[in-house]
N, C-alpha and C positions, 0 to 999 in steps of 0.2 A: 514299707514306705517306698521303695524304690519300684516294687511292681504299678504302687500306684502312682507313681510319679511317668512311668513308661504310659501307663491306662489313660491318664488325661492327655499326654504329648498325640497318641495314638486319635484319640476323640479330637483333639484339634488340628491334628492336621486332615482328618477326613472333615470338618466342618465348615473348611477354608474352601471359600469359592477361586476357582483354577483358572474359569472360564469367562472373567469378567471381560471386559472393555479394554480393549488396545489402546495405545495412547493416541493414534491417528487412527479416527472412526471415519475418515475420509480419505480419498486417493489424492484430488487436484484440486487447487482453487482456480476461480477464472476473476479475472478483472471485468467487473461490470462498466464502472464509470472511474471518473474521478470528478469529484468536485473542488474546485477553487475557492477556499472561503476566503482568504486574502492574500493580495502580494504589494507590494511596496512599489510605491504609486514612483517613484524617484529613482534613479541608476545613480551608481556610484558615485558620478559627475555634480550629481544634484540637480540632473532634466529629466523631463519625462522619457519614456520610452521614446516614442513618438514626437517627434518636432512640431507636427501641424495636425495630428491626430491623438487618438487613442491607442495602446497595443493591440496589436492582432497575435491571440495567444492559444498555442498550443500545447503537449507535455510530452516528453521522452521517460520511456521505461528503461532502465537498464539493467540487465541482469548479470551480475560481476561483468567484467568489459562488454560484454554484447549486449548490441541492442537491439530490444526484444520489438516496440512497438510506435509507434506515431498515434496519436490523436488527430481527432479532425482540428481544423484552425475555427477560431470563432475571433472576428474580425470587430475591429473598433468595441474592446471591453472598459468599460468606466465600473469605478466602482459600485457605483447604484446597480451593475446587474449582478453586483453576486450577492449568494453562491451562485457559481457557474457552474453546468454539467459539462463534462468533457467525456465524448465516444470516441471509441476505434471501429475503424472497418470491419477487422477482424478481430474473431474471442482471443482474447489472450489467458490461454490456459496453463497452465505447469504443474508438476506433481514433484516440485522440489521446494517445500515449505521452507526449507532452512539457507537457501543463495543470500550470497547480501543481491537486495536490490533498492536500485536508486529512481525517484523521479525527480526531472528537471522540468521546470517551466520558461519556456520562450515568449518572448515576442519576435513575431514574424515578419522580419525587413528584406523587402523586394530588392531595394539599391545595395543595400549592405550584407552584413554578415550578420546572422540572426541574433537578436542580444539575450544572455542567459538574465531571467527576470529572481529565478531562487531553485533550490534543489531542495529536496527533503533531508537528505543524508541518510544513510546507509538503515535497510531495516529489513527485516523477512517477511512472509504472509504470516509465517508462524507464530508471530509477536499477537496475532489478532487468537490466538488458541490460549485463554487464560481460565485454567480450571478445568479442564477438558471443554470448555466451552466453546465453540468456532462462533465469534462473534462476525456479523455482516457486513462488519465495516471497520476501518482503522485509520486513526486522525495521528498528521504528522505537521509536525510547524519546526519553525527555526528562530533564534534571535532576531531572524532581519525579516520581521512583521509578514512570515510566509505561512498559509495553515491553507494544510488541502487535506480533504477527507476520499481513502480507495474503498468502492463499494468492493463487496468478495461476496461471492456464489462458491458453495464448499460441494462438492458430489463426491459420489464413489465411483 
């Protein structure tokens, strides 16, 4: 009994694949876009952004304190235009799936000091990896009526 008890341990462990799949099948994600699907028409105060306009809005990346990127501004947004796409100049690539990062959303005030419109709150690219699966995209919202969706390109 015991010979053949070693007999099958010996069969199973040679029939055990060794060489499957690493848990990251990729190196970096890059930030494609982001889209704006909504933010909250009203500041804190209960006015619009804008006194005699619409926000002109932008998004800040942060990656734990640093900040990694700017978007371009897209000027006078009403809600009838979104979603909104939001571009960077530059790829923003990283190969550190697990940082916390944050994006914020501004509107862009020439006289003033720019007003924060919502943030997403703390999250990694690697929340978009569910099942081994790197999914293309990852939607984040908050209580105060904010939902922005981060496109992600996965390479090696």
């Amino acid at each position: 009994m015991k010979n053949m008890l070693i007999f099958i341990l010996i069969l199973f462990l040679f029939s055990c694949d060794f060489t499957g799949p690493t848990y990251f099948d990729y190196n970096s994600v890059e930030v494609s876009r982001i889209q704006v699907n909504h933010f909250p028409t009203l500041n804190s105060m209960e006015n619009t952004w804008d006194e005699q306009s619409d926000p002109d809005l932008y998004v800040v990346i942060r990656e734990e304190s640093n900040l990694l990127f700017y978007s371009s501004i897209i000027i006078e947004v009403q809600q009838s235009d979104l979603p909104l796409n939001l571009y960077f100049s530059d790829n923003l690539v990283t190969n550190y799936f697990y940082k916390d990062v944050e994006i914020f959303l501004y509107d862009d005030d020439e006289t003033s000091e720019d007003d924060l419109i919502g943030r997403s709150g703390v999250f990694h690219f690697g929340d978009a990896i569910i099942n081994n699966q790197y999914n293309e995209s990852i939607e984040l919202e908050n209580e105060n009526n904010f939902n922005i969706k981060v496109f992600l390109n996965w390479s090696d």
